[in-house]
DRENLUMVO-347997 format. One record per residue (C-alpha): residue in three letters; chain; x, y, z negated. Coordinates in pm, 1 decimal. Last residue first. Example, Ala and Ser with C-alpha at 12.3 -4.5 7.8 and 13.67 -1.06 7.14 Angstrom:
BEGIN
[SER,A,[1367.0,-106.0,-714.0]]
[ALA,A,[1230.0,-450.0,-780.0]]
END
This chain:
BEGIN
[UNK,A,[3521.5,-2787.2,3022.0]]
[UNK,A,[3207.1,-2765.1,3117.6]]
[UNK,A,[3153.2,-2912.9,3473.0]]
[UNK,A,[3312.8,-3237.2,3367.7]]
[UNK,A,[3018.7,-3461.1,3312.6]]
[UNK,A,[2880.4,-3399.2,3614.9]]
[UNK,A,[2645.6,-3177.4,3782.4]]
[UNK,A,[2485.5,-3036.4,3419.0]]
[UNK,A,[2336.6,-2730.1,3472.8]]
[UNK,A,[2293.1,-2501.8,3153.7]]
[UNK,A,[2518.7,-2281.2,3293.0]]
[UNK,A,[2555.1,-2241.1,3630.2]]
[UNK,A,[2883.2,-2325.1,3843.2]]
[UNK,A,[2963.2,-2330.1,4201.8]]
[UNK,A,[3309.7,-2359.3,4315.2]]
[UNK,A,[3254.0,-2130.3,4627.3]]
[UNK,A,[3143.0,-2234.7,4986.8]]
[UNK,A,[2861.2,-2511.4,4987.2]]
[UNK,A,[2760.6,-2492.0,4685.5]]
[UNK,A,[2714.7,-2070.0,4702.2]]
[UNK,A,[2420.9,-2145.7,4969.1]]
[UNK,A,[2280.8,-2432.7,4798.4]]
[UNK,A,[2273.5,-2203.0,4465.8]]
[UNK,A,[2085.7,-1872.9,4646.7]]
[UNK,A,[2178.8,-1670.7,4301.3]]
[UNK,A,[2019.0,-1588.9,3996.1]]
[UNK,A,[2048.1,-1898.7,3746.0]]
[UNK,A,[2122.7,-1620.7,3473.2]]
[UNK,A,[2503.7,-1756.2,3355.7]]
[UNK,A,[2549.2,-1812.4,3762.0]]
[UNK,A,[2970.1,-1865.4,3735.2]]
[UNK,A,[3100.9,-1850.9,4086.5]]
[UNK,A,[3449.5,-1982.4,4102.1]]
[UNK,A,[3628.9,-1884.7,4445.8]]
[UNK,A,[3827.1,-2182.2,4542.5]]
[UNK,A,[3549.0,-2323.7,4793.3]]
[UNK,A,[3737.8,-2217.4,5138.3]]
[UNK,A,[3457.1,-1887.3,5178.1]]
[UNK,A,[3739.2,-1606.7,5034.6]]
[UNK,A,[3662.0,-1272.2,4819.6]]
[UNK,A,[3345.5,-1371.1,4844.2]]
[UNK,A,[3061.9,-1117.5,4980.3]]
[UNK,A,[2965.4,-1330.6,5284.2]]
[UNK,A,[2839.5,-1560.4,5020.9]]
[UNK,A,[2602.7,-1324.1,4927.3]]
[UNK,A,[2448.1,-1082.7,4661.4]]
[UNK,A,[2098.6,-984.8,4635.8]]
[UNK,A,[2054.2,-1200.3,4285.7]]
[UNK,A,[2310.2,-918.6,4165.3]]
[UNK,A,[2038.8,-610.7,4211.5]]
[UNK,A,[1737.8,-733.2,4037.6]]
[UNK,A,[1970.3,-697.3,3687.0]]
[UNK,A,[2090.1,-997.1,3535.5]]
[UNK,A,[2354.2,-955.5,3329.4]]
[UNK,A,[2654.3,-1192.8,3301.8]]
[UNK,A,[2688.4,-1289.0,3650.6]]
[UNK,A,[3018.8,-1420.4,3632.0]]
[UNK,A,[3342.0,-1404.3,3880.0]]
[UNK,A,[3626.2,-1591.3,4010.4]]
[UNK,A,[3904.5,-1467.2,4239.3]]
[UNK,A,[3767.5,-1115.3,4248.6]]
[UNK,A,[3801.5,-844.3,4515.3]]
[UNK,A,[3513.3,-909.3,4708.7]]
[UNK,A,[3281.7,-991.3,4460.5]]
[UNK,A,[3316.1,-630.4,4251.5]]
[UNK,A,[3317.2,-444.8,4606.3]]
[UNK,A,[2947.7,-625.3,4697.8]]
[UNK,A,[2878.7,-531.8,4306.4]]
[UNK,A,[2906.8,-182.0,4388.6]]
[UNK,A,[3186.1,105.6,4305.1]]
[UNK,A,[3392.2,-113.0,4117.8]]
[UNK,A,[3561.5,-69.0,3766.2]]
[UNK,A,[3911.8,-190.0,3758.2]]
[UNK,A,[4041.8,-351.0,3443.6]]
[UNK,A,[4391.6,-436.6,3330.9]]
[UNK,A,[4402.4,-241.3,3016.3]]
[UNK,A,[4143.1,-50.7,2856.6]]
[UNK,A,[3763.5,-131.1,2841.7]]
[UNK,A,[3583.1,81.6,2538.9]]
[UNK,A,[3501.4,429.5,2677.4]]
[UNK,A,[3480.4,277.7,3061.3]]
[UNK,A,[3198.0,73.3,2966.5]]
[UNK,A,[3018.8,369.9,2893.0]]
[UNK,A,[3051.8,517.1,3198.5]]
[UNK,A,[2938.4,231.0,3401.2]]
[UNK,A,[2655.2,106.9,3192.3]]
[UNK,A,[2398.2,173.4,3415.7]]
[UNK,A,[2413.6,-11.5,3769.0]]
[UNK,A,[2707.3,-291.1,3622.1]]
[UNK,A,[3006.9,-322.0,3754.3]]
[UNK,A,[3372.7,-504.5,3636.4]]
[UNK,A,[3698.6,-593.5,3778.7]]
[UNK,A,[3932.8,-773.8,3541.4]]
[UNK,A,[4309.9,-905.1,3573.4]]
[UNK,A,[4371.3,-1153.4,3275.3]]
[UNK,A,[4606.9,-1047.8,2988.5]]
[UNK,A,[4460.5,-1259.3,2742.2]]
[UNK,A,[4321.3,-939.0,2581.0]]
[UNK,A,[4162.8,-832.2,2894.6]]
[UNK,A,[3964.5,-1193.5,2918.2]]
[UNK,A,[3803.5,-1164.7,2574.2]]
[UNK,A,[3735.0,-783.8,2631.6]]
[UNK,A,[3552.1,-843.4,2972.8]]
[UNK,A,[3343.5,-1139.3,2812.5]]
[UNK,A,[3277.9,-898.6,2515.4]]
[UNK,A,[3144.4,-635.9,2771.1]]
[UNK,A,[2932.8,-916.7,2971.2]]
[UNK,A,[2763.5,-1035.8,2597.1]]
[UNK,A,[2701.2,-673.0,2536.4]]
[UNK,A,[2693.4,-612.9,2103.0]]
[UNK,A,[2624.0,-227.2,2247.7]]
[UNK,A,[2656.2,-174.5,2631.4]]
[UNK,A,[2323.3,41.5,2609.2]]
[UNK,A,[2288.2,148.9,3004.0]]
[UNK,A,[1955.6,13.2,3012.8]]
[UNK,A,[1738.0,-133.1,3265.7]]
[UNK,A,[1897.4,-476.7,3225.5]]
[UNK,A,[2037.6,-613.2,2954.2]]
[UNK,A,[2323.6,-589.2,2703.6]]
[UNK,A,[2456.5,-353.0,2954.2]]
[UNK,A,[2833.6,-447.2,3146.1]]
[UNK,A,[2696.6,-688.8,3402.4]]
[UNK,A,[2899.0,-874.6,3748.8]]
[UNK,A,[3238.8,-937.0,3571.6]]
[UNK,A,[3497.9,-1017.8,3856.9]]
[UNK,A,[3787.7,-1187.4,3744.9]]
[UNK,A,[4136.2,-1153.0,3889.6]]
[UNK,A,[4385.2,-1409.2,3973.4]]
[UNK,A,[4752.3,-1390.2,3876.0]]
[UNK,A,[4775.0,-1774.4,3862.1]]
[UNK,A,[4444.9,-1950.2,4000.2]]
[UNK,A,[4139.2,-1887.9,3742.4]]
[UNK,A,[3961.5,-2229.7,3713.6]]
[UNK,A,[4087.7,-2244.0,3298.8]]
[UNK,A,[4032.6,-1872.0,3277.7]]
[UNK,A,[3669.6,-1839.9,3341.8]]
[UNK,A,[3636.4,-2157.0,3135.4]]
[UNK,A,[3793.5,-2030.8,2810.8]]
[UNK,A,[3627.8,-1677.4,2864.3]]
[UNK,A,[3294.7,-1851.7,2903.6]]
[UNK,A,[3354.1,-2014.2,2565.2]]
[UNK,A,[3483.3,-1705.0,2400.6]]
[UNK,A,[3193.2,-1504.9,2539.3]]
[UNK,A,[2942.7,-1761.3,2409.7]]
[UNK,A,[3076.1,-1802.2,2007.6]]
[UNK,A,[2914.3,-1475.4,1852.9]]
[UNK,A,[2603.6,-1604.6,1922.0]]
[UNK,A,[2655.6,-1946.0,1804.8]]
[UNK,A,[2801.9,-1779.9,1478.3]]
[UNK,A,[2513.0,-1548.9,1423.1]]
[UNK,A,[2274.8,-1848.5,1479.9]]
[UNK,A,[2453.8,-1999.3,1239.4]]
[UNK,A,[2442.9,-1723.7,1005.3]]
[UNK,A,[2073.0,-1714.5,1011.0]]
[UNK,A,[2022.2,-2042.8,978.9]]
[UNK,A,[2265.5,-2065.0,634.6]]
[UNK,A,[2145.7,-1782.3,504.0]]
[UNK,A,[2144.6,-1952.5,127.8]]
[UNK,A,[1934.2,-1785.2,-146.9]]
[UNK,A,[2094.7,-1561.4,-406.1]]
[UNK,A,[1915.8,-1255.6,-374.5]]
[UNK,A,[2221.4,-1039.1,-200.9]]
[UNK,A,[2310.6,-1375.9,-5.2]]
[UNK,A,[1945.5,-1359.3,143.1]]
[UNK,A,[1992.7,-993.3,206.2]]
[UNK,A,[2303.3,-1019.9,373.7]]
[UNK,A,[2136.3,-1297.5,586.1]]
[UNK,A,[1901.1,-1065.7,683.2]]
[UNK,A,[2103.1,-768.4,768.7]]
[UNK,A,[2339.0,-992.2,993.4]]
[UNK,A,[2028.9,-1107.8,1203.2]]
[UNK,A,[1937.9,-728.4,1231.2]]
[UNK,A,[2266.3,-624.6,1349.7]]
[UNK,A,[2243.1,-856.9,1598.0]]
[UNK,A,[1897.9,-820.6,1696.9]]
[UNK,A,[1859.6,-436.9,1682.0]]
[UNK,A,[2133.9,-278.4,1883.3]]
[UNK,A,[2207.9,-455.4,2184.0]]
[UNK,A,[2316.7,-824.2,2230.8]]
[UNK,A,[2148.5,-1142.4,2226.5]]
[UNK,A,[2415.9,-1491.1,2411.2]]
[UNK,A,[2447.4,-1502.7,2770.9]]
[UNK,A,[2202.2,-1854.1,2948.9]]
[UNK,A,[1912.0,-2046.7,2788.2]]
[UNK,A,[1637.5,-1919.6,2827.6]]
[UNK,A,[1320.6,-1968.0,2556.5]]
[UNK,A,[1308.4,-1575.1,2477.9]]
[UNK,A,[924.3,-1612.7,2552.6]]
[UNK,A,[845.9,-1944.5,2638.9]]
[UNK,A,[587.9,-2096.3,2364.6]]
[UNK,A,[728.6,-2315.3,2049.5]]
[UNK,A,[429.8,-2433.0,1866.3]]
[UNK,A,[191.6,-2371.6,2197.7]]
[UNK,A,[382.6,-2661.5,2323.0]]
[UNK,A,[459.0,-2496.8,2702.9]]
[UNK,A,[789.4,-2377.2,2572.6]]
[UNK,A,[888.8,-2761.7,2566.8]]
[UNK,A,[841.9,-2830.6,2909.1]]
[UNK,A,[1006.2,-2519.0,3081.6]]
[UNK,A,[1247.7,-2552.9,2820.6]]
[UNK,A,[1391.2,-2859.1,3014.3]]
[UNK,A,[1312.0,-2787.0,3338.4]]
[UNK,A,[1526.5,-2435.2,3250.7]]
[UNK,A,[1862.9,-2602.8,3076.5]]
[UNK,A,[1873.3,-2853.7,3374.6]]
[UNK,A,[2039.6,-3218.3,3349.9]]
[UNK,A,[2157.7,-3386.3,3628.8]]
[UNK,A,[2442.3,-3509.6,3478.5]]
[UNK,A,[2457.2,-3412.5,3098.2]]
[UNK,A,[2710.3,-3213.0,2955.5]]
[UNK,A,[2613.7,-2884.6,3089.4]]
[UNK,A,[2255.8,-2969.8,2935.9]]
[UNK,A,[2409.4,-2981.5,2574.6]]
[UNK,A,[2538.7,-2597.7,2679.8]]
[UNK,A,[2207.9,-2503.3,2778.4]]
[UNK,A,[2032.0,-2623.6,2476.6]]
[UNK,A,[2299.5,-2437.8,2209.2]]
[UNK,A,[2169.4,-2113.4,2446.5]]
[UNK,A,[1811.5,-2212.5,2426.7]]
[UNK,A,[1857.5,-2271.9,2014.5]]
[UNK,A,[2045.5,-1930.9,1977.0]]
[UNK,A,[1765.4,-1743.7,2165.1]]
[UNK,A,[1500.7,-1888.5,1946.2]]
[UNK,A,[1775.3,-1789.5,1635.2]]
[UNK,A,[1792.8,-1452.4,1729.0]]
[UNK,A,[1370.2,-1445.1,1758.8]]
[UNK,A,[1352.4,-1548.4,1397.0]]
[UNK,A,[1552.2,-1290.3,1300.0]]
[UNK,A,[1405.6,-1025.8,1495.2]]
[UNK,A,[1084.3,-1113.7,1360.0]]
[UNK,A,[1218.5,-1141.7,1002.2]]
[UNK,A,[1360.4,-815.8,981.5]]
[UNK,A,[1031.2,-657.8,1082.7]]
[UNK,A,[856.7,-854.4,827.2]]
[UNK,A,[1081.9,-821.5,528.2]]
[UNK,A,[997.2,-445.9,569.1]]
[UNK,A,[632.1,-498.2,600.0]]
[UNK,A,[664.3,-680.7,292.7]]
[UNK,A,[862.2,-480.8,87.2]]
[UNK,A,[601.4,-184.6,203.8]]
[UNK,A,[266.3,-328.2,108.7]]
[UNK,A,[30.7,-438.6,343.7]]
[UNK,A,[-120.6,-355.1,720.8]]
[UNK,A,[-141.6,-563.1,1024.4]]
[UNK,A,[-306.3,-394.0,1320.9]]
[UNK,A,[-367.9,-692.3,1572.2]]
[UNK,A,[-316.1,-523.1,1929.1]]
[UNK,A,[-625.5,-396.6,2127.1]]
[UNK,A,[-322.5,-352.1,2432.7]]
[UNK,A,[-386.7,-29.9,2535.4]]
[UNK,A,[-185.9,138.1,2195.7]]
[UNK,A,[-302.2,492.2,2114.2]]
[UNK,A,[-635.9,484.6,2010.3]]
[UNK,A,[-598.7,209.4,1746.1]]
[UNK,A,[-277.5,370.2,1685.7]]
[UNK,A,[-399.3,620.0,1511.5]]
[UNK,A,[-701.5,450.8,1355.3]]
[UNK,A,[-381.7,229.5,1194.6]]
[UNK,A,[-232.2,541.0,1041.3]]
[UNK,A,[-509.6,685.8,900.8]]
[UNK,A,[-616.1,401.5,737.3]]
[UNK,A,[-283.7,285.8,607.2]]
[UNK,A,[-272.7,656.6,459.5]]
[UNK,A,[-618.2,683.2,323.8]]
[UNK,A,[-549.3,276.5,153.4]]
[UNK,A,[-249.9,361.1,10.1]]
[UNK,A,[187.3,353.4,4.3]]
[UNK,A,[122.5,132.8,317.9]]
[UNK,A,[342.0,-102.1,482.1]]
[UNK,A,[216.7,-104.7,880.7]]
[UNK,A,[306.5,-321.6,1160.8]]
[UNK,A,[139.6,-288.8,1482.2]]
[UNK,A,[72.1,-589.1,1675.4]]
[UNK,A,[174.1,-752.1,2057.1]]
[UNK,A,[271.8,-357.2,2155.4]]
[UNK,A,[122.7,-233.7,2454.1]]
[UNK,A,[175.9,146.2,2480.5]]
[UNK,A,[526.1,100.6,2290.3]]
[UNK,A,[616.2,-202.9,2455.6]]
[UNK,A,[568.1,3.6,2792.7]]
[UNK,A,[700.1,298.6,2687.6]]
[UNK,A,[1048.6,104.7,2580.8]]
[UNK,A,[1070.8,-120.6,2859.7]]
[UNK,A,[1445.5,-107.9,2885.0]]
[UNK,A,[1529.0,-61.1,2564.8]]
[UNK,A,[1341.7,-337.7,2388.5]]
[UNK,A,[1026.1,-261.8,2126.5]]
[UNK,A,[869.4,-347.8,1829.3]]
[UNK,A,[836.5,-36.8,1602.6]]
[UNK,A,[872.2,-20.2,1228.9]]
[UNK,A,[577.1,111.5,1028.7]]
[UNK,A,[660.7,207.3,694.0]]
[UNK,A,[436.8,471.5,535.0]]
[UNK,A,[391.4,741.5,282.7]]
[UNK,A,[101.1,935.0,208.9]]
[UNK,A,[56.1,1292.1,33.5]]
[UNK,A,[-71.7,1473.6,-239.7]]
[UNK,A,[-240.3,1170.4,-430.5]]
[UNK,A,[-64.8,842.2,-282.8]]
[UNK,A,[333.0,989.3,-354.0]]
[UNK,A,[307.6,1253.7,-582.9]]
[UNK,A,[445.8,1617.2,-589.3]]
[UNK,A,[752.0,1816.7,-672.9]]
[UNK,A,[823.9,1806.9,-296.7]]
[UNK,A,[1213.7,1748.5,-333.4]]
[UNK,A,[1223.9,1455.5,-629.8]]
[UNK,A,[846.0,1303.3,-461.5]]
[UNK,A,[1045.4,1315.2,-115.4]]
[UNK,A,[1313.8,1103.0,-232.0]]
[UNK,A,[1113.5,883.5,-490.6]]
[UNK,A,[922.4,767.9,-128.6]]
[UNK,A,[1221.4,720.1,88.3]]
[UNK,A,[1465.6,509.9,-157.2]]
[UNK,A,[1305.0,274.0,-388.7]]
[UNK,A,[953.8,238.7,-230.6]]
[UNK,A,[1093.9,211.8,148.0]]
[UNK,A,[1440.0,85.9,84.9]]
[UNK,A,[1315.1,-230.1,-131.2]]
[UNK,A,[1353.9,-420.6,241.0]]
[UNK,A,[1606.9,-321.3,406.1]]
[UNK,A,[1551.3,-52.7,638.7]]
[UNK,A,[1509.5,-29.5,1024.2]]
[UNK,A,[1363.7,350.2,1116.7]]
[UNK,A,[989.1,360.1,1107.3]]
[UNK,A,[929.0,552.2,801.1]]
[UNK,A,[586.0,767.5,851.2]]
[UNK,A,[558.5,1032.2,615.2]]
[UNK,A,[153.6,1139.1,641.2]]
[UNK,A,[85.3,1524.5,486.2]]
[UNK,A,[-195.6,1654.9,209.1]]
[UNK,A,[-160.1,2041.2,235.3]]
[UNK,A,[175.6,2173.3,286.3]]
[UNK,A,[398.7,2424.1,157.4]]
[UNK,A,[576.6,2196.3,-133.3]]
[UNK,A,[584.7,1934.1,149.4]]
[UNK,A,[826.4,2121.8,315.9]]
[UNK,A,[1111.2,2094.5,66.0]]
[UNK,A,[966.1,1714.0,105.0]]
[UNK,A,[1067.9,1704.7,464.3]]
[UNK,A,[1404.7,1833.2,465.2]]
[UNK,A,[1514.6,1612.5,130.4]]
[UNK,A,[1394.2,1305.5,313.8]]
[UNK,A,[1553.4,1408.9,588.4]]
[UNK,A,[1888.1,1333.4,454.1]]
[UNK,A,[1779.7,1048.0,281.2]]
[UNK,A,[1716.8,873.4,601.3]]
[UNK,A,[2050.4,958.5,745.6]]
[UNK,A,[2228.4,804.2,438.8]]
[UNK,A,[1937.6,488.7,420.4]]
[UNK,A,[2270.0,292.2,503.3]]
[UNK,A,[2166.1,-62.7,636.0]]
[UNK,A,[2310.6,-429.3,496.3]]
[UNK,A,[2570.6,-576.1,714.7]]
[UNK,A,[2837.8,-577.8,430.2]]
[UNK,A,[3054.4,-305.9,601.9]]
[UNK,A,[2783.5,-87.4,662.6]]
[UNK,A,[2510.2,-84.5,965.6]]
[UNK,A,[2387.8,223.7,1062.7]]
[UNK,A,[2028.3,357.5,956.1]]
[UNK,A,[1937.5,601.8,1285.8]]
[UNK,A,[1698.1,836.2,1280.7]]
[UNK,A,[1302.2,786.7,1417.5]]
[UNK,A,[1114.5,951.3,1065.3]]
[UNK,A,[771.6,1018.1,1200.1]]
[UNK,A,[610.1,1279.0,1045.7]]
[UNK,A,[171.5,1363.7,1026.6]]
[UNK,A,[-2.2,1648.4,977.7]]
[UNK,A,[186.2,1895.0,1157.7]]
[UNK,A,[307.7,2232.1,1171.9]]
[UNK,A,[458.1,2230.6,815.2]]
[UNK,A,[659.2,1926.7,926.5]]
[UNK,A,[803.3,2103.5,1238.0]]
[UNK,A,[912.9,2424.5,1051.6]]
[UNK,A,[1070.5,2222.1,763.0]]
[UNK,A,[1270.4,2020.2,1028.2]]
[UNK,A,[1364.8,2298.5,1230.7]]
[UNK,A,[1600.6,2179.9,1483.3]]
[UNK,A,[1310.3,2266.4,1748.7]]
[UNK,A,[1152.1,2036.7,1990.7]]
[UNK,A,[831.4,2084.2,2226.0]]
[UNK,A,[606.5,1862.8,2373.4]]
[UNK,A,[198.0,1929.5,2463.6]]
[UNK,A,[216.2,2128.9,2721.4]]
[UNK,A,[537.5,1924.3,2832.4]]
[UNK,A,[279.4,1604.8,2935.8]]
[UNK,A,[367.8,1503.1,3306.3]]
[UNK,A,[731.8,1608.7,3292.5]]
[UNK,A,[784.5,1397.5,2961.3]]
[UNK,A,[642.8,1121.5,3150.5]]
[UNK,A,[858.8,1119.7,3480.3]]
[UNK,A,[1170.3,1156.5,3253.1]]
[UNK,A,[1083.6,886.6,3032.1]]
[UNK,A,[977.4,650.8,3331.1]]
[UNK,A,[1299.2,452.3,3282.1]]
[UNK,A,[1517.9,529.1,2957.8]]
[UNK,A,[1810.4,719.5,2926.7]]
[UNK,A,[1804.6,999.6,2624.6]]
[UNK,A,[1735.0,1382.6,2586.2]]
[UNK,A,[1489.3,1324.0,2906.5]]
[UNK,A,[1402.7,1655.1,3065.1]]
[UNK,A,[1054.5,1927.8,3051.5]]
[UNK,A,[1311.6,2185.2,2891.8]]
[UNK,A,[1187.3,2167.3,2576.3]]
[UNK,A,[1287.1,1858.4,2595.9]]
[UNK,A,[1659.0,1892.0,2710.0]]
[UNK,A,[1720.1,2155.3,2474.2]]
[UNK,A,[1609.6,1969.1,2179.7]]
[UNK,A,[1813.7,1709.4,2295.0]]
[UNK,A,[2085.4,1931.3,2372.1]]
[UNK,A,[2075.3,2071.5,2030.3]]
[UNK,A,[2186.4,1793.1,1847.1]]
[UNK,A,[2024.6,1785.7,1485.3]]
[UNK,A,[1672.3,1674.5,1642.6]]
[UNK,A,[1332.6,1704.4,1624.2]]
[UNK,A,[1044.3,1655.4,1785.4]]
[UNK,A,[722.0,1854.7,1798.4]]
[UNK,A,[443.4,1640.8,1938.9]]
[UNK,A,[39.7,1778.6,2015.5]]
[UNK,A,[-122.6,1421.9,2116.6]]
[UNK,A,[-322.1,1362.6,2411.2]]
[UNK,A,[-184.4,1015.2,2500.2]]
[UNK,A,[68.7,1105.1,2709.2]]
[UNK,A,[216.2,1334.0,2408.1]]
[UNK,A,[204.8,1011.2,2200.4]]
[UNK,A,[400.7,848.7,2463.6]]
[UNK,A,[644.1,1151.6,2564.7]]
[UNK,A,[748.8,1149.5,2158.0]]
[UNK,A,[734.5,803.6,2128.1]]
[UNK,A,[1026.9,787.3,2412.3]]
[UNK,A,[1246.4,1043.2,2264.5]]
[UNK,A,[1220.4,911.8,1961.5]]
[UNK,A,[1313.8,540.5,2014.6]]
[UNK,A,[1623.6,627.9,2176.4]]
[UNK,A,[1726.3,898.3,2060.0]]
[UNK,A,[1493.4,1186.6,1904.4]]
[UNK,A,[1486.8,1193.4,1579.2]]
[UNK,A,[1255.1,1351.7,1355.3]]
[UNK,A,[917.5,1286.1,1522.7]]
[UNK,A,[662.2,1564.7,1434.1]]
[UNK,A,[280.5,1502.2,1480.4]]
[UNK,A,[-49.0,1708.3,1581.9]]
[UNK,A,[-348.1,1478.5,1609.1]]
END
């Protein structure tokens, strides 16, 4: 099939190579030119790993223009990838969508039958009372007879972007009717590797779907991260034997059952907000989903309290994790940035490192901070540090790194990462959701 993807960040960029991979003719677009540079240059517009290698293997069949019209009309099927920001009240702006929206249904006066595919975050109602009366007002034509519409949200982390997108668990799809849903879901029926359960129904629900996943998933993390601190409270308690146990109840299950940093990044945050916006909006009480906002939003304070409170006077703090998780350099919502922030506003010495995240950490620390060249050089120089993201790297780092081996250097393991008998015996040890004895939380 030949397809256009408007946007191409990070989600874009990434479909774009995927569906090119898998035999697809793809014409992205973009308002920034270097990205459109950048691809039809055989490169990566955005940061992701095995983009580049994959955009190299398949540029026959990639190209980018900033011609939305000209991309549309040489397709038969648009995926809209651009941002919807957050507003003030949590709820997303359609602005960017509505933008193309006008773009692509100017072009839909040219075309043939066409697919719109939505799969940007929206609230749900934004689909059917936004997008589709949108392109009907600039096309002149009618939504279901001269051409489809629609929403299919992807399910993906940065980080393993290709991977989720090749192998996703289901694909979600809110049709506008039955030749569109069709079409869409054969699609990906060749596309994804994985066999995965095509769901398909109408848009409000799709779109309360793919809000509610990310929702639900916030307050799974929450619960592990409310576990581990109960744990730190408990001698000889242990955050991971305990939800080793329970995630084995097929009820529960294990995935994003560790308790350790709070969620960060761009979707689940924002997305847990969103919802409970929407609940207010309609009159029902978000009380879950603001709690498990508030338990989130709680874990770099409480770190910051204990960093500080074994800190000796003038110390510094060592910050081993600046991305909201590994294989990313996406600091956005980052528990380890927040951590840095919390401590830098107290005045508190900081040196920070993180393999990706470097330069953008350096756009939003200020004050007191050093940024190291290597972990080893973040350890050396730091009176107590935290592991705050755990990339491969950090569970490589050793004793022989501390700034001193006399047991006054406080090691905080949030991930449960490093050789703990050998840091026991020469730092003041500390993991979170470990409870040694009943004052090793303070």
């Amino acid at each position: 099939m030949k397809i256009s993807i408007i946007g191409l960040g990070k989600l874009g960029a990434p479909m774009a190579a995927v569906m090119a991979h898998k035999g697809h003719t793809v014409v992205g677009v973009d308002i920034n030119p270097a990205f459109v540079s950048a691809l039809n240059q055989g490169r990566a517009p955005v940061f992701e790993p095995g983009l580049a290698e994959l955009i190299q293997a398949n540029r026959e069949r990639l190209s980018a223009t900033q011609d939305c019209e000209a991309a549309v009309l040489a397709t038969e099927a648009t995926f809209i990838m651009v941002p919807t920001p957050s507003g003030d009240d949590g709820r997303f702006s359609m602005r960017l969508v509505m933008d193309v929206a006008e773009k692509i249904g100017k072009a839909l006066r040219k075309t043939d039958w066409h697919l719109v595919v939505l799969s940007s975050t929206v609230m749900p109602g934004s689909t059917a009372e936004g997008l589709v009366p949108a392109l009907e007002a600039h096309s002149g034509k009618k939504c279901g007879l001269d051409f489809g519409v629609c929403y299919n949200p992807e399910f993906i982390a940065l980080g393993s972007v290709i991977r989720d997108m090749l192998n996703p668990d289901m694909i979600l799809i809110g049709e506008s009717d039955e030749r569109s849903g069709k079409m869409l879901g054969d699609f990906y029926t060749h596309v994804c590797e994985s066999n995965p359960r095509i769901n398909r129904m109408n848009y409000v629900n799709a779109e309360l779907t793919k809000l509610s996943v990310n929702t639900f998933v916030t307050t799974k993390i929450s619960y592990a991260n409310m576990l581990a601190e109960v744990c730190e409270t408990l001698p000889g308690a242990d955050v991971d034997t305990v939800t080793g146990a329970i995630g084995c109840d097929s009820r529960i299950g294990q995935k994003y059952l560790r308790g350790a940093m709070g969620y960060g990044g761009p979707c689940f945050p924002r997305d847990n907000v969103a919802f409970s916006a929407l609940a207010r909006t309609n009159g029902v009480p978000a009380l879950l989903a603001e709690a498990t906002d508030q338990l989130n939003r709680r874990q770099a304070p409480r770190l910051a309290e204990l960093v500080r409170s074994r800190l000796p006077a003038n110390g510094t703090v060592g910050i081993l994790g600046l991305s909201y998780k590994p294989n990313t350099g996406v600091i956005e919502e980052s528990q380890g940035l927040r951590l840095a922030q919390h401590l830098l506003s107290a005045g508190t010495a900081v040196i920070v490192y993180d393999p990706a995240a470097m330069e953008n950490a350096k756009q939003q620390l200020t004050g007191k901070v050093t940024f190291a060249r290597s972990a080893a050089e973040c350890v050396r120089q730091a009176d107590a540090f935290a592991v705050t993201t755990p990339w491969a790297e950090f569970g490589a780092i050793l004793p022989a790194d501390l700034k001193r081996r006399d047991g006054s250097v406080l090691v905080l393991d949030c991930w449960r990462m490093l050789d703990r008998l050998a840091f026991m015996t020469v730092s003041d040890y500390r993991l979170i959701g470990v409870g040694v004895d009943s004052s090793a939380i303070e």
